[in-house]
C-alpha positions, -999 to 999 in steps of 0.1 A, spaced: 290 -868 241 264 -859 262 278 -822 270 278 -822 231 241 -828 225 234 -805 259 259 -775 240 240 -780 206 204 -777 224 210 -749 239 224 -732 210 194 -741 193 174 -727 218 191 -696 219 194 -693 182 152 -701 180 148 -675 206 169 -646 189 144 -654 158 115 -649 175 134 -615 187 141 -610 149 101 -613 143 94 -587 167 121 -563 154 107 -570 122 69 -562 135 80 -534 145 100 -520 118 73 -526 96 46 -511 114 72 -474 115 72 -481 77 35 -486 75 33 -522 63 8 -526 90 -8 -560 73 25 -577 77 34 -561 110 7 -575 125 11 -612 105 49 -609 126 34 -600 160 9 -626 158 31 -649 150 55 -639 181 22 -637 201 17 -676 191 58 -683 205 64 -688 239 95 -671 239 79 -639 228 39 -643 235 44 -636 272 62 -604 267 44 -570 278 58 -552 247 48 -579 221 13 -573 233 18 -537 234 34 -541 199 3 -554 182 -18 -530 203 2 -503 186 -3 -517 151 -40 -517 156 -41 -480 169 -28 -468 139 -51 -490 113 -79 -479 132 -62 -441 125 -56 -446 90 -93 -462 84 -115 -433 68 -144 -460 59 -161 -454 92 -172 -487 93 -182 -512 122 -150 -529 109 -132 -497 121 -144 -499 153 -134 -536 156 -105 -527 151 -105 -500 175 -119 -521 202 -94 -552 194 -65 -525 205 -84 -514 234 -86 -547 243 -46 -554 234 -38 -524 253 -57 -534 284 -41 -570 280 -6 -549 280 -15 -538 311 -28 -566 329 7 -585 320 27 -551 340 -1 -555 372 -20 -520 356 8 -501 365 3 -468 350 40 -459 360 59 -487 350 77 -486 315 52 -502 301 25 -483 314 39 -450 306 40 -460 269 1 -473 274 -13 -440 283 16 -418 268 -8 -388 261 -9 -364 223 -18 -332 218 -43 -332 190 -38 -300 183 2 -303 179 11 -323 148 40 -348 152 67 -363 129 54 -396 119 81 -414 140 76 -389 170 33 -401 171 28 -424 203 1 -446 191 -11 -452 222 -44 -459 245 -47 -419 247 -38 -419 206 -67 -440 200 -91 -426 222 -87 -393 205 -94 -406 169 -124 -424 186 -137 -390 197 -129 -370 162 -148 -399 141 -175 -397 162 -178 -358 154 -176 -363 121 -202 -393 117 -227 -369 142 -220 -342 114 -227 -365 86 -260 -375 106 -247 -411 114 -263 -414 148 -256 -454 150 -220 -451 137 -214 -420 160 -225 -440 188 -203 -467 185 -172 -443 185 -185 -421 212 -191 -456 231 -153 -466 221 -137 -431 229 -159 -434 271 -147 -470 274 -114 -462 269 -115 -432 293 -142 -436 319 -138 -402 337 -147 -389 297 -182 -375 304 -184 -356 272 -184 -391 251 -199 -409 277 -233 -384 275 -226 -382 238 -232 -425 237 -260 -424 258 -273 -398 244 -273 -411 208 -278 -447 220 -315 -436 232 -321 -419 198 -311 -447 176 -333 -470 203 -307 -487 220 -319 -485 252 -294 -507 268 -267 -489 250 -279 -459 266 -287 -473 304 -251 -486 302 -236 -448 303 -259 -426 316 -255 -451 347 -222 -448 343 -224 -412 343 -245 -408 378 -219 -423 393 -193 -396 391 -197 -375 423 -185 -341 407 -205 -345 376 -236 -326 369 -264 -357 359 -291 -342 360 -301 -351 324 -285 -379 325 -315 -386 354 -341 -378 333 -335 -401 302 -329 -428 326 -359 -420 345 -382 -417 306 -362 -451 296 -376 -470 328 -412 -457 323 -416 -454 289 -394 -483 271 -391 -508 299 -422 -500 314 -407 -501 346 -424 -473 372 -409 -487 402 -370 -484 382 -379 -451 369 -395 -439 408 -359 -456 423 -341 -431 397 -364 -402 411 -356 -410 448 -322 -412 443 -321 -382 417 -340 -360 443 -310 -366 465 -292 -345 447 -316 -320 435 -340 -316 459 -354 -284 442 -357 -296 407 -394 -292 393 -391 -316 370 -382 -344 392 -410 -334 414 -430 -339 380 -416 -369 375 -422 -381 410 -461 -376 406 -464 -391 377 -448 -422 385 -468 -426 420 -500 -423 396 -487 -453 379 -480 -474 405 -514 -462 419 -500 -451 448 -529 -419 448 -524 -409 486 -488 -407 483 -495 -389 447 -518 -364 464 -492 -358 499 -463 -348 471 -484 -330 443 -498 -306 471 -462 -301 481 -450 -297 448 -474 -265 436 -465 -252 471 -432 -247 456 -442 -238 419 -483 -232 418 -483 -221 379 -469 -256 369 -490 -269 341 -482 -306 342 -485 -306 383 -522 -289 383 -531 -312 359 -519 -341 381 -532 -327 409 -569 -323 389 -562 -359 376 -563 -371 416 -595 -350 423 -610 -366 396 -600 -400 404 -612 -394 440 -645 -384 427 -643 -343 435 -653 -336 398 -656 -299 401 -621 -298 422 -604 -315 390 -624 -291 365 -606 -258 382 -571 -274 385 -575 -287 348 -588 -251 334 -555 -238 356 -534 -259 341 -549 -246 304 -540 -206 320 -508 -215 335 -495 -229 296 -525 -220 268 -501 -245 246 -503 -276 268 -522 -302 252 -533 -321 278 -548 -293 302 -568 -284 267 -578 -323 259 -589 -327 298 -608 -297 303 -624 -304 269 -630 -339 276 -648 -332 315 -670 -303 298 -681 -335 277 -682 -358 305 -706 -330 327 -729 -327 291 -733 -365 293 -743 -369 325 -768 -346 321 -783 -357 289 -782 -392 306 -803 -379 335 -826 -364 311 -834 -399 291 -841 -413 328 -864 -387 337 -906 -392 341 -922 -383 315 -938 -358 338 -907 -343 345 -890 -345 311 -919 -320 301 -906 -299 326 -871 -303 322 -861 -317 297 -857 -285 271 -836 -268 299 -814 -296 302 -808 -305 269 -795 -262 263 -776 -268 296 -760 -298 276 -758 -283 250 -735 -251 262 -714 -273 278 -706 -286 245 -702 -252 232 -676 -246 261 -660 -279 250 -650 -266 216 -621 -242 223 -602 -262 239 -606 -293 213 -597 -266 188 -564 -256 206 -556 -292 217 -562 -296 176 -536 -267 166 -509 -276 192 -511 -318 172 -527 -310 141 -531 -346 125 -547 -359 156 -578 -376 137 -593 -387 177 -595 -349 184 -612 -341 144 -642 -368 156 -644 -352 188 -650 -320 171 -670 -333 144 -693 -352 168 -696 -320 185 -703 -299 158 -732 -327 143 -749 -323 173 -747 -288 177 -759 -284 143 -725 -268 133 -729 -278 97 -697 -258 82 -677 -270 112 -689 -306 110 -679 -308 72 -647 -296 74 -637 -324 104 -654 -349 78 -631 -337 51 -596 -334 72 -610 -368 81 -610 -385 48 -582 -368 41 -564 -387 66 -581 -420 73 -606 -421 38 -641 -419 31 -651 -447 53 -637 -434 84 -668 -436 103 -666 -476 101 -630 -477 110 
């Protein structure tokens, strides 16, 4: 009796077993016909049976399944790329189950590669890690097209994680990722990215280097991204730009000083480095040292806004002191001075104006450079001049914009 129950369990075993078999052929069959909705209803199921759930090519199965909804998906949706990432994830699953073997069975079927370019009978197409990657990659083209930065990030993103050594998506994410204002979106690959010996990431260095100072507000990040950047490109200018700037910041002015001087050694008509450089004369009090390296900066690049704005602004700052010396003066000696003073003052303004009008031209709705200019003009008795700021002026900010 006993034998009889033992023979009749294990023919129940066997014959549950075979039907869980029976539900993966049937997965699969369906997903070649393109039922994919109860192809993946089956595999889950089989996935949920100990008979079949531990299985490399169950997992595989359903990985499969996924790869080609995500294909067959036009919407361009985040639900598309769920789906595409729940197959990455199933295929990375798939591979954990065979030790990552790449060259086992199972792995081979993983990354089986597809020509893009060579259309296959339906029953021929792979549907595989590769296979997904490469639809990744042509939605992502086609949402940049369409001008759907944040949807052509998240396939770019999908298309790099799948294939880290793919810098082209893996710029492409971080690259759109910074646009769209994810900055940690874009951190995550262009760190990624200056990893890769061979690779050239030089712009990669830089948008990690503007993310750390400008979004995180991070010099000391952004300086270790220069260091390590310089490493590599020890004659870049603008890392040598960046380097300055970012000792500035920290207020580190002696070690600003040692590498701007070293810096226009190599490349004297740099606008942005004179104007460091006159930027650490002037903080160091050698006000007619920073003037010259601020006019240089203005004749190295006439469009540069700042050399115009700071060489503007210390032909102001010179005017003011003077006038300031002449409302302290005797009365004795303002009747001797004070006329030729106030015309010294005066020209100084006069020189001003240029270069408030270029710095005006290169950002045209700048209203802090229209009441510079109109505040020159007023005292200089520009009347014309000093109207049309006023008007631009109202224009802009409204008839009150004096009390604002």
């Amino acid at each position: 009796m006993k034998k009889l129950i033992l023979s009749m369990a294990l023919v129940a075993s066997a014959t549950f077993a075979f039907a869980q078999k029976k539900v993966v052929s049937s997965a699969e069959k369906n997903f070649k016909k393109g039922d994919l909705t109860t192809a993946l209803t089956e595999i889950d199921a089989a996935l949920e049976n100990p008979e079949t759930k531990d299985d490399p090519n169950t997992r595989l199965l359903k990985a499969r399944i996924q790869t080609k909804q995500f294909i067959q998906d036009s919407s361009y949706s985040a639900a598309s790329v769920e789906t595409g990432r729940n197959a990455f994830d199933n295929f990375n699953k798939t591979m954990e189950m065979v030790g990552n073997d790449k060259e086992s069975k199972v792995g081979k079927e993983v990354y089986k590669n597809e020509d893009p370019s060579i259309p296959l009978p339906e029953n021929l197409k792979p549907y595989s890690m590769m296979s997904l990657r490469n639809d990744a990659f042509n939605k992502a083209i086609n949402r940049y097209n369409e001008n759907d930065y944040e949807m052509a990030y998240e396939f770019f993103a999908l298309s790099a994680d799948i294939d880290p050594t793919d810098t082209t998506s893996a710029f492409n994410a971080g690259y759109l990722a910074n646009d769209i204002g994810n900055y940690a979106g874009a951190k995550k690959y262009f760190e990624r990215l200056i990893e890769i010996p061979e690779y050239n990431k030089l712009n990669a260095y830089y948008l990690l280097i503007q993310i750390a100072s400008s979004e995180d507000q991070n010099p000391e990040l952004a300086y270790n991204y220069v260091t390590k950047a310089r490493k590599d490109y020890p004659e870049d200018k603008t890392l040598s730009e960046f380097e300055v700037q970012l000792l500035l910041q920290m207020d580190k002015m002696d070690e600003a000083m040692t590498t701007v001087k070293a810096a226009l050694a190599g490349d004297p008509n740099n606008a942005g480095l004179l104007l460091r450089y006159g930027y650490l004369l002037e903080q160091s009090g050698d006000i007619d040292g920073a003037f010259v390296q601020y006019k240089k900066s203005v004749e190295a690049n006439p469009e540069f806004f700042e050399g115009n704005y700071y060489t503007g602004a210390l032909y102001l700052d010179k005017a003011r002191k003077i006038l300031a010396e002449v409302n302290n003066l005797s009365d004795a000696e303002w009747e001797k001075r004070a006329e030729g003073m106030g015309k010294e003052a005066d020209q100084l303004y006069k020189d001003a104006v240029p270069y408030f009008d270029k710095a005006l031209a290169i950002k045209p709705e700048s209203t802090d450079i229209m009441e510079i200019l109109f505040n020159i003009h007023s005292r200089l008795k520009n009347t014309a001049e000093a109207e049309k700021m006023n008007q631009k002026l109202i224009s802009i900010l409204g008839k009150d914009w004096m009390e604002k």
